[in-house]
Structure formats: C-alpha cells, structure tokens
C-alpha atoms as a printed R data frame, in Angstrom:
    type eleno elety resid chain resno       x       y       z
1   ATOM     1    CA   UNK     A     1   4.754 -12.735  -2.802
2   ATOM     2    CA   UNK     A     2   5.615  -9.793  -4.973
3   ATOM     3    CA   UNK     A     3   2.105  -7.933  -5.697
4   ATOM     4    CA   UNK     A     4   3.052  -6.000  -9.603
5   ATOM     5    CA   UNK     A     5   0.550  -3.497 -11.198
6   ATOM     6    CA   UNK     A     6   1.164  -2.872 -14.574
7   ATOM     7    CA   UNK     A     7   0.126   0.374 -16.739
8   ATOM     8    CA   UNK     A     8  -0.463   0.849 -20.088
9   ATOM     9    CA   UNK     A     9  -2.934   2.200 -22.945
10  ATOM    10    CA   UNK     A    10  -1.291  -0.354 -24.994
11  ATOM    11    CA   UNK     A    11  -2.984  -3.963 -24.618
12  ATOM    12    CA   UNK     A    12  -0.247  -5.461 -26.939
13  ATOM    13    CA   UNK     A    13   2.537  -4.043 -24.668
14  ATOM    14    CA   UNK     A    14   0.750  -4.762 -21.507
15  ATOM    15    CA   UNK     A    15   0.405  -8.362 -22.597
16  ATOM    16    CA   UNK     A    16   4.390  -8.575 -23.468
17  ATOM    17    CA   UNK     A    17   5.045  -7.528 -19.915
18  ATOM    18    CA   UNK     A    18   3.059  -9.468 -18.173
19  ATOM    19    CA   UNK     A    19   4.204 -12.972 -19.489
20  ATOM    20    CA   UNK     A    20   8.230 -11.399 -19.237
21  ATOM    21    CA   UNK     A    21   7.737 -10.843 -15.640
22  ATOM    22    CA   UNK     A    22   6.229 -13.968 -15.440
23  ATOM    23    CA   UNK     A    23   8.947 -15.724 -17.057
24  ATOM    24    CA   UNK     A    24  11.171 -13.504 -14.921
25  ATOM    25    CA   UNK     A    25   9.904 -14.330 -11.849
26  ATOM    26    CA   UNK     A    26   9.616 -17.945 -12.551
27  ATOM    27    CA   UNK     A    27  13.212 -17.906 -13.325
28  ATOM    28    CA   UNK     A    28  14.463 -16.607 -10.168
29  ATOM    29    CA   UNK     A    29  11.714 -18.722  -7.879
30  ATOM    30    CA   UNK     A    30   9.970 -15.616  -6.874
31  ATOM    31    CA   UNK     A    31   5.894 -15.569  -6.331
32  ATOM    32    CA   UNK     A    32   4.011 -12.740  -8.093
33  ATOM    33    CA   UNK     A    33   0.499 -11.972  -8.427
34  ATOM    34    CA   UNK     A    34   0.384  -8.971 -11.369
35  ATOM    35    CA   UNK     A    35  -3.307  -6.943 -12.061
36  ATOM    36    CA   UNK     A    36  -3.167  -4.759 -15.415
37  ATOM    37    CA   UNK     A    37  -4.427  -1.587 -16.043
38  ATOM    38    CA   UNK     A    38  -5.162   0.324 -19.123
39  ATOM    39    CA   UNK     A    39  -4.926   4.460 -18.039
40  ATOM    40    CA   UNK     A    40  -3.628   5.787 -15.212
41  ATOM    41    CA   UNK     A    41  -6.827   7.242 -13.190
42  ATOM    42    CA   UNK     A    42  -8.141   3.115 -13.271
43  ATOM    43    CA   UNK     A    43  -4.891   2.363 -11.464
44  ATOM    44    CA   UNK     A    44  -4.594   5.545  -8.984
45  ATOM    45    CA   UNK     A    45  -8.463   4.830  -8.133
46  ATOM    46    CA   UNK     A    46  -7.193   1.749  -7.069
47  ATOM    47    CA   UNK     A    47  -4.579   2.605  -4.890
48  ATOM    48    CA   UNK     A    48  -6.767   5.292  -3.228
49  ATOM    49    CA   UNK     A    49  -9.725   2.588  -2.539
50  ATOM    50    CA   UNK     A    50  -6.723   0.590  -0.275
51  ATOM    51    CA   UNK     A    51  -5.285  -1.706  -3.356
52  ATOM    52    CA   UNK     A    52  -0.929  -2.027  -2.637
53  ATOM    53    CA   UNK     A    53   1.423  -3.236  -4.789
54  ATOM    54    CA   UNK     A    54   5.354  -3.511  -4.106
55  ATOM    55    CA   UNK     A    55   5.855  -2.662  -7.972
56  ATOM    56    CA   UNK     A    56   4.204  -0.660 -10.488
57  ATOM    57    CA   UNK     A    57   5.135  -0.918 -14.086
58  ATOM    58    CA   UNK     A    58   3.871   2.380 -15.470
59  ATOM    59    CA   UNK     A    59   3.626   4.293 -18.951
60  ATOM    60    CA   UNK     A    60   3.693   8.096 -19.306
61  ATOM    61    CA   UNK     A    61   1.449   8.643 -22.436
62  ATOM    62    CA   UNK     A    62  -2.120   7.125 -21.607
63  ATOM    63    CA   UNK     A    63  -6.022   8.564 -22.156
64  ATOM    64    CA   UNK     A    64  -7.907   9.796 -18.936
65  ATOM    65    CA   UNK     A    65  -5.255  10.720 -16.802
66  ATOM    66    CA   UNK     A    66  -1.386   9.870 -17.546
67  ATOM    67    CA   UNK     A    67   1.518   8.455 -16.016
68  ATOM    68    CA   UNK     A    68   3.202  11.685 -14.004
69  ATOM    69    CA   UNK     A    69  -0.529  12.957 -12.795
70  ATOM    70    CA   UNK     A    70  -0.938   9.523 -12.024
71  ATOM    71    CA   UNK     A    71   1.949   9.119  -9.963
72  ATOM    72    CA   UNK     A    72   1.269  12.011  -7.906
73  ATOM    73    CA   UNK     A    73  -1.902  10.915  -7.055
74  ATOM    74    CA   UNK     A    74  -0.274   7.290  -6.370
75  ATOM    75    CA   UNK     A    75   2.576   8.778  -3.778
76  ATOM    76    CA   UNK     A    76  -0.597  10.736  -1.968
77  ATOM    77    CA   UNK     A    77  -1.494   7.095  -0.261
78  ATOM    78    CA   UNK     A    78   2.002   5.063  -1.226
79  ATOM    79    CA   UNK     A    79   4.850   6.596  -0.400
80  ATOM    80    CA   UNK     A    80   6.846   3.852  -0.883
81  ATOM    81    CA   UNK     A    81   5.867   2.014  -3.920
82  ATOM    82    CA   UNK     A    82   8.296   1.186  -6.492
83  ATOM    83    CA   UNK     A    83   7.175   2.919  -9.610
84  ATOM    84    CA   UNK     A    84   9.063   1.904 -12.444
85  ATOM    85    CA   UNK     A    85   8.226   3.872 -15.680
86  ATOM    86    CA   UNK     A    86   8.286   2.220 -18.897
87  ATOM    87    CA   UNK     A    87   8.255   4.773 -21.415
88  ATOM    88    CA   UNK     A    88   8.894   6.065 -25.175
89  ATOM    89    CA   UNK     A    89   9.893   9.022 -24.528
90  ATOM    90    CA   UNK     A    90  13.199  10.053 -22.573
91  ATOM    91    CA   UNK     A    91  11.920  13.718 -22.258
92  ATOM    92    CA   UNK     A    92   9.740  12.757 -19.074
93  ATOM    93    CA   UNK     A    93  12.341  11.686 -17.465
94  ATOM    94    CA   UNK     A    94  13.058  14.859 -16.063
95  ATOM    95    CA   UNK     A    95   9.540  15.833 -14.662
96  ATOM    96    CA   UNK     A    96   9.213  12.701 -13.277
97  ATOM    97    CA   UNK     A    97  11.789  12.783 -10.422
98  ATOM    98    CA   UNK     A    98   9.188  14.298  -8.165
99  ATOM    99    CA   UNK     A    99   7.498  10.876  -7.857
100 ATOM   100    CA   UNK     A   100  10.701   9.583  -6.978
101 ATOM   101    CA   UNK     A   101  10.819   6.667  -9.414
102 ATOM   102    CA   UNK     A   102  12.599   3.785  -9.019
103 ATOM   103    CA   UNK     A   103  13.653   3.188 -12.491
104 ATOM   104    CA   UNK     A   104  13.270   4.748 -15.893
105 ATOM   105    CA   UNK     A   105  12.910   2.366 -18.711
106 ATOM   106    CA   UNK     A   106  12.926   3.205 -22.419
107 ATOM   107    CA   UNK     A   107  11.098   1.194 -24.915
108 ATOM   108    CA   UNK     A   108  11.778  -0.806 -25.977
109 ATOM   109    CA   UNK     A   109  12.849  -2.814 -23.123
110 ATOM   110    CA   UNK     A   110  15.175  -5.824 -23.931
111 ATOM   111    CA   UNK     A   111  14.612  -8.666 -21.786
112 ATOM   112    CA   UNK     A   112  18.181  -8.953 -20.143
113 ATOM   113    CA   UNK     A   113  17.132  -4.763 -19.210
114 ATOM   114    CA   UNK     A   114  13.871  -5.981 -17.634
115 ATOM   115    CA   UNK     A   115  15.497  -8.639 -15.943
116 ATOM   116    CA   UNK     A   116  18.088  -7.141 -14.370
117 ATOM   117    CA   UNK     A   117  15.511  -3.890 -13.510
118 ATOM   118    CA   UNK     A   118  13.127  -6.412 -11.653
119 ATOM   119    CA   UNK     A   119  16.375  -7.856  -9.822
120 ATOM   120    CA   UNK     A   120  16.979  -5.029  -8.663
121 ATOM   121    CA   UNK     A   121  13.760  -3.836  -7.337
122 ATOM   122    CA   UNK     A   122  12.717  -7.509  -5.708
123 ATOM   123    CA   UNK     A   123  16.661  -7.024  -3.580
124 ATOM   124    CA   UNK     A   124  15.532  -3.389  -2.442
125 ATOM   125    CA   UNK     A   125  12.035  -4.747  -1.650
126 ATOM   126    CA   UNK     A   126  13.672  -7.370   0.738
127 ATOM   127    CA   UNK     A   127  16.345  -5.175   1.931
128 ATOM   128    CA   UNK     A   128  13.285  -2.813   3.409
129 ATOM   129    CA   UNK     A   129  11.612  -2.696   6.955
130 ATOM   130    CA   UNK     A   130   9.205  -6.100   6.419
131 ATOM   131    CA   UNK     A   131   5.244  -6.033   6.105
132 ATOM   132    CA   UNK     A   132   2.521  -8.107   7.733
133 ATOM   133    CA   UNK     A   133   0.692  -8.661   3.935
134 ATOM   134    CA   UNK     A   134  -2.921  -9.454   3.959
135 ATOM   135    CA   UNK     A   135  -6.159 -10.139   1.387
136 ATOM   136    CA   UNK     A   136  -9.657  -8.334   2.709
137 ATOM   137    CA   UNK     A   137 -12.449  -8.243   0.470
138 ATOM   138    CA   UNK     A   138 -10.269  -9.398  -2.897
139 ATOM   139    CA   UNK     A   139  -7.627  -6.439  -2.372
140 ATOM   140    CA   UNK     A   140  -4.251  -6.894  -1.207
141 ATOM   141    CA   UNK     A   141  -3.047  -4.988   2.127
142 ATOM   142    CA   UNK     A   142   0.307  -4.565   3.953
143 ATOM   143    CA   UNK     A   143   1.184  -2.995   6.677
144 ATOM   144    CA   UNK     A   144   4.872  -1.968   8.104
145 ATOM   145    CA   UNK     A   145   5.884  -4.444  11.122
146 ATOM   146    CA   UNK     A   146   6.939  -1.225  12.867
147 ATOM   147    CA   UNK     A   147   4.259   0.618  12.813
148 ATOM   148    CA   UNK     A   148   1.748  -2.992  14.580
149 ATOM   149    CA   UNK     A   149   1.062  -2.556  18.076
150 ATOM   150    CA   UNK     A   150  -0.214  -6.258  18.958
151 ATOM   151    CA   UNK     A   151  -2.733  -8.682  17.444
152 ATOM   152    CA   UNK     A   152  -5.497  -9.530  19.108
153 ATOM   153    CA   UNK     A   153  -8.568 -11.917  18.278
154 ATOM   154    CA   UNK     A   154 -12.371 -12.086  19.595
155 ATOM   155    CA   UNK     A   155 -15.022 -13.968  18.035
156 ATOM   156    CA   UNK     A   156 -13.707 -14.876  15.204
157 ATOM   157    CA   UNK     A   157 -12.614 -11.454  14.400
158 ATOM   158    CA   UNK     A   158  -9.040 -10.208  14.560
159 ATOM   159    CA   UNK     A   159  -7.725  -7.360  15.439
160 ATOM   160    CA   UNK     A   160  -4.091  -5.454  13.608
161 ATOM   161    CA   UNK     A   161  -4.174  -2.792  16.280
162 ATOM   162    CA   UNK     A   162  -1.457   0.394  14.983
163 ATOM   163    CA   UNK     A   163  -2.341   3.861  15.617
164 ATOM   164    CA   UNK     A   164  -5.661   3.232  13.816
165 ATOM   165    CA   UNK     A   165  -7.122   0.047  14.600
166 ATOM   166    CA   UNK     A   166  -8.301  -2.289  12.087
167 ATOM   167    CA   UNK     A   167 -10.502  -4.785  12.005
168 ATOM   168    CA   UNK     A   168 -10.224  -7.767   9.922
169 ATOM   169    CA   UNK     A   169 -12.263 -11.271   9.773
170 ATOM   170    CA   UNK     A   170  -9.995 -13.982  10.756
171 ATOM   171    CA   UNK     A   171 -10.937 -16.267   8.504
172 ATOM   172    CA   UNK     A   172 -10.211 -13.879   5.533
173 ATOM   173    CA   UNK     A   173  -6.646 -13.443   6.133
174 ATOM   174    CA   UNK     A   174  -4.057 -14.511   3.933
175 ATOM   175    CA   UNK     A   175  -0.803 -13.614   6.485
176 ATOM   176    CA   UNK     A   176   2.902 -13.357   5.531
177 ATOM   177    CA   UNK     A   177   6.271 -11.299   5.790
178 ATOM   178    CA   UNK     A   178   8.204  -9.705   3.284
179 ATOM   179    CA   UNK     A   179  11.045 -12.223   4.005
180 ATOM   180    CA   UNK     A   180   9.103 -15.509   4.111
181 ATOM   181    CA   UNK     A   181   8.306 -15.391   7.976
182 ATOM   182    CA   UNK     A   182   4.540 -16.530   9.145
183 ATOM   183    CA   UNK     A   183   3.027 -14.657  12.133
184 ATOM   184    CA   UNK     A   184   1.708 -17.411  14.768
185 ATOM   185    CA   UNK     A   185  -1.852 -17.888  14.542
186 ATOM   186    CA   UNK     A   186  -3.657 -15.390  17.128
187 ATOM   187    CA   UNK     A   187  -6.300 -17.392  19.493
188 ATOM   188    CA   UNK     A   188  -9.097 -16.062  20.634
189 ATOM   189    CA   UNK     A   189  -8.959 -13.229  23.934
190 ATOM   190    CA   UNK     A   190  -4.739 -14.061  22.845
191 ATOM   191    CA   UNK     A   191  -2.394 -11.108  22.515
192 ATOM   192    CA   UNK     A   192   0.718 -10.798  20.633
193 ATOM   193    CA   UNK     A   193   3.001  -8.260  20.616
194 ATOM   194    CA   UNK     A   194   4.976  -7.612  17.488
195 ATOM   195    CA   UNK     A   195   8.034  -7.744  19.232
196 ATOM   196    CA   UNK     A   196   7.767 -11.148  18.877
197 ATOM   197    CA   UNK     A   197   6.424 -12.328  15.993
198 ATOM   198    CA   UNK     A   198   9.625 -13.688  14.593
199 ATOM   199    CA   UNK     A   199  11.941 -16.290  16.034
C-alpha cells in the first residue's frame, strides 16, 4: 500500500491528480490510499499529529502557510518522505533543495511526466529499508523494521517495543511490509524478535 497526500489551493487541480494517480496506480497493480489537502499548515498539522505518507504531492503557492514553510515543518517529524512538488513556477526550485525534494514538477504535468515521476518514486520506496505499516485511531503509521525491538502481546493489547515503546490494541492493527511480507500474528505472553519476522 502506497499512502499519497496531495497539496493544493486548487480543488480543480487537486481533483485532476487524484484520479491520474489513480489511473496510474491501477495501471501498474499498485494499492494506494490518497487524502487531499487544500493549504499547507492542514497537511503539516497532520504530519505533526502522527499522520505518514510515503508520497506527498505538494504545491508551492497556497493561503495559510505554503509549500517550502510547509515542507520544513514536514521534514521536522519525516525525514524521509518523498515530497514531490508540483508547481507553476520554476523559480522555487532553487529554495526548495533544503527540503530535499524528490522531484520538481512544472505545471502543467503531462500524464506520461506523472507517470514516469510516480514510477520512479514507488521503485525508490521499495528499494528502501522496509516498514512494519499500521492504522491506530483512523491514521496511518509505519515504523522502520530496524529500528523494532520485538513484539509482544498481553490482553489483547500489543506491544511494537523500539526505543520508545508503543502500545497499540491488537485488534486495531492493519499489519504489512513495504515489500508485501505479513508479520506472524503475535499470541498472547508470545515474543517475536524482528530478526525473524520474514522467511
């Protein structure tokens, strides 16, 4: 599952997006679940309330707080997001290589450009270090294999234990890897290492 946020003041442009990517990802049998956002301090609240996406879609231009500010905000919780910034105007470009885009996208965007930008992305997505991914109170979570200690379940509650433990009800966990993989379900008092969650 590929979790897209898309940003733009522009409902007409926001709309065109969404059902490309959708076409897009249809196309190349990839699962996406996209939210859309209309200025950038909506979207960066977000993110800093514990929303993730792999892929942001953003504009530069917007009312309340705009695409760059936004950004910077953004990398102060995701470091590794893929912001991709869809944008009239070239002259940003520039300023916004501190937020270490992914991609810089002029409109406007054909759709053999988009396709080949989200192509691109969805390869150095699955190229990456994989995530556990979860739901928790209708926002989407992941967490880098690497960094999970064990799993461990008690009373119906489990348990993604890193350097800050977390505490999640079991039966509100939507679990899967970057690459497809399924953890194995976590019995109660059970244990698992991370080491060997995959075969």
């Amino acid at each position: 599952m590929l979790n897209i946020a898309i940003c733009d003041d522009d409902i007409q442009i926001t709309g065109k997006i969404e059902r490309l990517l959708q076409d897009i990802a249809k196309r190349n049998f990839v699962d996406t679940e996209i939210e859309v956002f209309w200025n950038g301090k909506s979207l960066a609240d977000a993110i800093a309330a514990g929303e993730r996406y792999d892929v942001i879609y953003l504009d530069i231009e917007m009312d309340k707080e705009d695409g760059i500010s936004a950004a910077r905000r953004i990398r102060t919780y995701d470091k590794n997001v893929r912001i991709i910034y869809v944008t009239s105007h070239e002259s940003y470009m520039r300023e916004s290589f501190e937020v270490r885009p992914f991609q810089f996208l002029v409109k406007p965007v054909t759709d053999k450009i988009m396709e080949k930008c989200f192509k691109s992305v969805y390869e150095d997505i699955n190229s990456e270090d994989f995530y556990f991914r979860y739901s928790y109170q209708r926002m989407n979570h992941k967490v880098p294999i690497k960094d999970i200690l064990y799993f461990e379940s008690n009373k119906r509650k489990i348990f993604i234990v890193t350097e800050q433990e977390m505490q999640i009800p079991l039966h509100r966990i939507t679990d899967s890897a970057s690459n497809g993989s399924v953890f194995p379900v976590v019995t109660e008092h059970f244990s698992a290492s991370s080491d060997h969650a995959f075969l």
